[in-house]
C-alpha positions in Angstrom: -75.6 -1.2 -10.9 -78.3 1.5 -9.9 -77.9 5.1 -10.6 -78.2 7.6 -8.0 -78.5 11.2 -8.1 -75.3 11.9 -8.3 -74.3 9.5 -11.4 -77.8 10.8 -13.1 -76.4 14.3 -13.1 -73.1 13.1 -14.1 -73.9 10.9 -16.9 -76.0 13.6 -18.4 -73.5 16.2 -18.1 -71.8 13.4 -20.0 -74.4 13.1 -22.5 -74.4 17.6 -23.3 -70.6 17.2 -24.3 -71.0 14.3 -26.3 -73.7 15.3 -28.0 -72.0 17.3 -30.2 -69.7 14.6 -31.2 -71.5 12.5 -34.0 -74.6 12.5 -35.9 -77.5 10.7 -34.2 -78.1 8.4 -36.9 -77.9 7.9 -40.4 -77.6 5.5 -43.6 -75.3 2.8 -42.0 -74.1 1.9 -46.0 -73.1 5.6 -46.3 -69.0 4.7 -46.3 -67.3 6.5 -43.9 -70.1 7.6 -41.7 -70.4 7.3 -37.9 -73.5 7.8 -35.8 -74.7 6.7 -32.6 -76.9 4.6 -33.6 -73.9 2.8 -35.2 -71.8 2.6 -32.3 -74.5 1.0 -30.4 -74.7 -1.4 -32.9 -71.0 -2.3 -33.3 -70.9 -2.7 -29.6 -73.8 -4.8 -29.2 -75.6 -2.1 -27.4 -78.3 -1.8 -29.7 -81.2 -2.4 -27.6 -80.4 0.8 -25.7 -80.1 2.8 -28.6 -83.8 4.4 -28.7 -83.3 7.3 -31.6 -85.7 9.7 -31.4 -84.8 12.9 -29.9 -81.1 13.0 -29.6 -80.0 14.1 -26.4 -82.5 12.1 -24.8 -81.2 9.3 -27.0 -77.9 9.8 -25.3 -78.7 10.2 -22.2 -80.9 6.9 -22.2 -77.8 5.0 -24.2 -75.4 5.6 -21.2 -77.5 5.2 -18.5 -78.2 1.4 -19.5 -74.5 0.6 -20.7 -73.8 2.1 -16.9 -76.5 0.3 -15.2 -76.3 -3.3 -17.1 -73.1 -3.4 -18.9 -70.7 -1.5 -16.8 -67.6 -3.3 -18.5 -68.3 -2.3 -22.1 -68.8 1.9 -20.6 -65.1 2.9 -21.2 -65.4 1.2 -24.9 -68.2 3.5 -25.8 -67.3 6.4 -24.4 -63.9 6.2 -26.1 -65.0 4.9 -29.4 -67.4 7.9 -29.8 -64.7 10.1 -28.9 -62.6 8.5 -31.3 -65.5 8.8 -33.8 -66.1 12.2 -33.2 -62.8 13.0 -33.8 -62.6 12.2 -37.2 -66.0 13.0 -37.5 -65.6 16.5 -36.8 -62.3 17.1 -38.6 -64.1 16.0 -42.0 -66.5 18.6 -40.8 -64.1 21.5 -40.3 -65.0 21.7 -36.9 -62.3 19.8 -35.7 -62.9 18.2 -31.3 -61.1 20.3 -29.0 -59.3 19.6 -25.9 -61.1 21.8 -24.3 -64.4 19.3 -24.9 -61.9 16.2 -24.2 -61.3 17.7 -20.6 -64.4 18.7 -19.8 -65.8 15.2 -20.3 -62.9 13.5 -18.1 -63.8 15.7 -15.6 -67.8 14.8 -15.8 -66.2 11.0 -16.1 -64.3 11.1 -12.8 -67.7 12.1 -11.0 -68.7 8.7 -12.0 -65.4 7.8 -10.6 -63.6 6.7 -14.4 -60.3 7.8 -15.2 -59.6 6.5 -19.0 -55.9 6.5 -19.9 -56.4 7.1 -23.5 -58.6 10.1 -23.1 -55.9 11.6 -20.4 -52.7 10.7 -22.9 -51.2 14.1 -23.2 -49.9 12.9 -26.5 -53.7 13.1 -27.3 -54.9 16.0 -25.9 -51.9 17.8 -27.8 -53.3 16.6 -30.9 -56.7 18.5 -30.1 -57.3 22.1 -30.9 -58.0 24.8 -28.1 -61.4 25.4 -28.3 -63.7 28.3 -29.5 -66.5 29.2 -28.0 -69.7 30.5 -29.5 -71.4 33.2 -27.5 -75.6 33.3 -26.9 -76.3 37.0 -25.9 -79.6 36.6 -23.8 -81.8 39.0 -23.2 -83.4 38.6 -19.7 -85.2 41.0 -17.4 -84.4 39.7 -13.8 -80.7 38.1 -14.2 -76.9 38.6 -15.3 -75.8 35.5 -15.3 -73.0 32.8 -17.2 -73.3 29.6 -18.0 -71.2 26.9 -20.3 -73.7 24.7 -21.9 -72.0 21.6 -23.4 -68.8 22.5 -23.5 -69.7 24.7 -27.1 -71.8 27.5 -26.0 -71.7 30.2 -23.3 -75.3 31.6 -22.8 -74.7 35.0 -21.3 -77.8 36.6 -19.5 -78.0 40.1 -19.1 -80.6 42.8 -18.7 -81.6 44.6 -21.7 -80.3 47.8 -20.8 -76.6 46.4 -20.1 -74.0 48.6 -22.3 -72.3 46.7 -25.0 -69.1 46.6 -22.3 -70.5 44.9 -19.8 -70.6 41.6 -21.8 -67.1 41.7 -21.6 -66.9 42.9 -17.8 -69.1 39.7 -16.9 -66.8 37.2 -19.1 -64.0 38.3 -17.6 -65.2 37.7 -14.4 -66.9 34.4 -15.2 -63.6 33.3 -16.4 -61.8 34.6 -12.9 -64.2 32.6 -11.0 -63.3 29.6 -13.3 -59.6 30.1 -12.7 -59.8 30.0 -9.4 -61.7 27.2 -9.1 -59.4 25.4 -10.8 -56.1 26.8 -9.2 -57.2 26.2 -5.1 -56.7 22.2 -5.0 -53.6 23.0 -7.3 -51.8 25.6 -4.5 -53.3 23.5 -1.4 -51.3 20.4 -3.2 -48.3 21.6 -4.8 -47.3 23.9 -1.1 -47.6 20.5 0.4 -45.0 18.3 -1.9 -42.9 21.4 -2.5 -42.7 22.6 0.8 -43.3 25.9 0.9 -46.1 28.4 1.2 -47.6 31.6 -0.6 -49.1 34.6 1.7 -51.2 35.5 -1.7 -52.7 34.8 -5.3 -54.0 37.3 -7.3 -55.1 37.0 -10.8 -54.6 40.1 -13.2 -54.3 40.4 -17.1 -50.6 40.3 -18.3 -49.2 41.1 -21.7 -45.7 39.1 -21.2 -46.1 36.7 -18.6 -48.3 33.6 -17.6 -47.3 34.3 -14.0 -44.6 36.2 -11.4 -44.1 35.7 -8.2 -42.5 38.1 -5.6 -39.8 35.7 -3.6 -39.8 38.1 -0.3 -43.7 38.4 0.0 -44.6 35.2 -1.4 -47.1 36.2 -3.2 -47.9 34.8 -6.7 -49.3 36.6 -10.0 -51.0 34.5 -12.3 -52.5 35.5 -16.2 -56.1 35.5 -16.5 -55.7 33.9 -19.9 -54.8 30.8 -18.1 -58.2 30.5 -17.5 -58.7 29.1 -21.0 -55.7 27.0 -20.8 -55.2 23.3 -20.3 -54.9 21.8 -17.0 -51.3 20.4 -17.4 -50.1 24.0 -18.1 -52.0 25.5 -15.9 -50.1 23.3 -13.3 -47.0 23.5 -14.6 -47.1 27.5 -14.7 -48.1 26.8 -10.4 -45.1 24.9 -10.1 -43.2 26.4 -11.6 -44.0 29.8 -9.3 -43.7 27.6 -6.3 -40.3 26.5 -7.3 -39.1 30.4 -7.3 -39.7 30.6 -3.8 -36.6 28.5 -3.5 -34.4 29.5 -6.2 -34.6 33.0 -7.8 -33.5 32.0 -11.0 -33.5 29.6 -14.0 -30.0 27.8 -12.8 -29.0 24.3 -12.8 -30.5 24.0 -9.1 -33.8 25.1 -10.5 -34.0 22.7 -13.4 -32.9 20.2 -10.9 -36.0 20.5 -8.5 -38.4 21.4 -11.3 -37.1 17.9 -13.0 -37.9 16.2 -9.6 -41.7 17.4 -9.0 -42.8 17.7 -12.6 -40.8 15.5 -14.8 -42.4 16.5 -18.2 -42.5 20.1 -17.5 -40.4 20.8 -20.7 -43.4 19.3 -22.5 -45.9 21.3 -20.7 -43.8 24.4 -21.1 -44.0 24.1 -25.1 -47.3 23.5 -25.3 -48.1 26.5 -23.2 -45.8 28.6 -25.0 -47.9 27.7 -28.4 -50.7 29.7 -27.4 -51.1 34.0 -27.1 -50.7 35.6 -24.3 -52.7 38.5 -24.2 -56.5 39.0 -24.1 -57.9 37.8 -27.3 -61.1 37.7 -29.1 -60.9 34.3 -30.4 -61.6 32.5 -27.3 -64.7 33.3 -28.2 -66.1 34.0 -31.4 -68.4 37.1 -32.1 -72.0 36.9 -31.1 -73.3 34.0 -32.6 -77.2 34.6 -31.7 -79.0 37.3 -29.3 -82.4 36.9 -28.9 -84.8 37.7 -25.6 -85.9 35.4 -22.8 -89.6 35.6 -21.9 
């Protein structure tokens, strides 16, 4: 199978997030450790395993399990998340789900869906993640961006104030929110039947959304910008739902049982995290340095 642009950029969005997984190589007799390099060879996949520079490595690994053997793809990519896994909690820096649903969305560019990776029995088991923060000093730019689903590199002009760091992630993480709520509203007003006049997102100290029945218009907490996707939806539906029943009565359980079966689930796991704007999303400023 050829690669076009489109799977190029995927796979090496791919490649990023998984980079961070397992050590390139290593002593294969070492008992207990994983690499790359030994995950191509356990897989017969070898040949495409170059070493070198890592993220090249990767990148080069993928494409030509992709390209030549397409049916062993899902195999690698799961056994090096499985890998990583363990990997990483021996390391104290134990995979997050945050990583886990990055990389299923870069998969389903290349048009994968992997049961095991989407189990939400697995993605409980994963920690939230942490990000670490690059503070980058650049003349001509304020600017975001996620690099590999570990770092935010944060541009800004010298002569930003200490605040505006904190102005610019919260709006990065608006724009991410919304992003990721649009398909959600479009799709759930469909099945549910009804329809909102307005979204707005604010920061709320005791709820992860409110919705006002007689305006239809829904409230939703900025902090669920940095939540999973199965809460996030749940939290939508469960919103929706008020349009049609004011409060948490049998007839509400009722309809919320009939368009999101597992919402109990969802609704525990949500409820495990803080609600109000904390620090630890991201970790203190881990390097700042200038861009020239």
């Amino acid at each position: 199978m050829t690669l076009g642009f489109k799977q190029r950029n995927a796979i090496r969005k791919i490649a990023e997030i998984l980079c961070n997984f397992l050590p390139a190589s290593g002593h294969q007799t070492w008992k207990g450790h994983v690499n790359f390099g030994l995950v191509a060879f356990k897989l017969g996949l070898s040949e495409y395993w170059t070493g070198g520079s890592k993220l090249p490595a990767i990148i080069n690994l993928l494409e030509s399990t992709y390209e030549r053997k397409i049916g062993i793809f899902q195999n690698l990519i799961e056994t090096v998340v499985l890998e990583g896994k363990t990997y990483r909690n021996n390391k104290g820096n134990p995979l997050s789900r945050n990583e886990v649903e990055e990389l299923n969305k870069c998969l389903l560019e290349l048009g994968f869906k992997f049961p095991d990776l989407n189990d939400p029995q697995f993605l409980d088991s994963l920690e939230s993640k942490h990000y670490l923060l690059n503070v980058i000093h650049d003349t001509s730019i304020n600017l975001i961006k996620l690099r590999g689903g570990t770092y935010i590199n944060l541009y800004e002009k010298p002569e930003n104030p200490i605040w505006h760091r904190q102005l610019m992630l919260q709006e990065w993480y608006r724009a991410r929110l919304k992003a990721r709520v649009d398909h959600l509203i479009n799709k759930w007003q469909d099945i549910i039947g009804v329809q909102i006049n307005k979204w707005t997102i604010k920061q709320m100290k005791t709820k992860w959304g409110t919705c006002h029945i007689l305006t239809k218009r829904i409230w939703s907490n900025l902090e669920l910008s940095k939540k999973p996707e199965d809460c996030l939806e749940y939290i939508f539906v469960h919103e929706l739902v008020h349009l049609l029943e004011k409060h948490h009565n049998y007839n509400f359980k009722a309809r919320m049982d009939k368009y999101l079966p597992d919402w109990r689930v969802r609704k525990n796991v949500l409820n495990r995290f803080h609600l109000a704007m904390k620090s630890g999303s991201i970790k203190p400023l881990y390097k700042t340095y200038l861009c020239r």
